[in-house]
N, C-alpha and C positions, 0 to 999 in steps of 0.2 A: 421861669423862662430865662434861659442865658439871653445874653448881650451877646451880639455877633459883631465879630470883629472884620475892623477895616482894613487894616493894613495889611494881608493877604491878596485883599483888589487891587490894592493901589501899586504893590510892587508887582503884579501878572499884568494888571496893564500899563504899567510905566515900563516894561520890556516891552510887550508885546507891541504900543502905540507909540507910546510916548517915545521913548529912545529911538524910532522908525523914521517917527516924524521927525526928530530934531536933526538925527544923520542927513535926511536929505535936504533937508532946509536949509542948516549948513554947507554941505557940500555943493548946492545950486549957486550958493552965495560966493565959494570958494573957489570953484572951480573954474574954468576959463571958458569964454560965450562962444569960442570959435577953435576953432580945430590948426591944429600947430603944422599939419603937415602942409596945408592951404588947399584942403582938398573943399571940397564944395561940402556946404551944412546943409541939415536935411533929413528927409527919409526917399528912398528910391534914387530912383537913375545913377546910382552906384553913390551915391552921398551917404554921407556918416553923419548921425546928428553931434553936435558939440558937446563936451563933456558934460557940464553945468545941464544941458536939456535930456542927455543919458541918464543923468541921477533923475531927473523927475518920471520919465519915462517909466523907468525900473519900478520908481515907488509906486507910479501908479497901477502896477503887475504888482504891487506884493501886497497894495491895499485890503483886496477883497480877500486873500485865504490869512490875510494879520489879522483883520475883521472878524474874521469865523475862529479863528484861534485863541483870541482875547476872550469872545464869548462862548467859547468851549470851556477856556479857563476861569472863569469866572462859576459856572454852572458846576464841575468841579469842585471848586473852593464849598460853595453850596451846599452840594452833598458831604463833603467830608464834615465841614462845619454842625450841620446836621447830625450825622451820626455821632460825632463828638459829645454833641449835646445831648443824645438821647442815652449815651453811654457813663456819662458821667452822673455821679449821684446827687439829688438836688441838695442847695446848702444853704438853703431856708430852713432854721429850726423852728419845731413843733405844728410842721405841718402835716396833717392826717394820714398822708403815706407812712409817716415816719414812725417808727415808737419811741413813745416817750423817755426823754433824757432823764438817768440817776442824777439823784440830786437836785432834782428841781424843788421849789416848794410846795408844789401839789401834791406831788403824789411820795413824800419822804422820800432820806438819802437810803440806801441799805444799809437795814443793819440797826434803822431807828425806827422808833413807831412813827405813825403818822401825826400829824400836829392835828391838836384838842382843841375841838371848840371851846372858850371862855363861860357860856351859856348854859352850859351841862350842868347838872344836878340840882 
């Protein structure tokens, strides 16, 4: 049985979340709490929310299909990893799928006879 590897998750979700989440956490921080033109903050009766509360808005609109996306990618990674593993050849010697390697000491190199019990005659 392969070892299945991590770091195919960790860089699909570190696009897919992690870099999502730090952009807007960031720019919440960065951005300014009120609006420059002095128009009124807000939603409705013609208000514009503040830049800084746009970035969290937006993110909370990209949460749920970054969400389903990460876990698309992951399920993905899954199956390829999978068939990867059922495609490659196992690389455990002398395991019963396998035939036996020349030159072991059981069963002589080619080309020699097999090694003689001591015990004989």
């Amino acid at each position: 049985m392969h070892r299945r590897r991590v770091s195919p998750y960790l860089v699909a979700l570190g696009l897919l979340w992690g870099l999502p989440l730090v952009l807007v956490l960031v720019l919440h921080v960065v951005l300014p709490d009120h609006n420059a033109s002095g128009q009124c903050t807000g939603l409705g009766f013609g208000c514009t929310p503040a830049p800084s509360d746009a970035v969290l808005f937006l993110g909370y609109f990209a949460a749920l299909p970054l969400l389903v996306l990460g876990l698309v990618a992951c399920l993905v990674i899954a199956i390829v990893q999978h068939r990867r593993d059922r495609s490659d050849p196992p690389d455990q010697p002398g395991r019963p799928d396998q035939p036996d390697q020349p030159g072991r000491p059981d069963d002589g190199a080619p080309g020699q006879p097999p090694a003689e019990d001591s015990e004989s005659s």
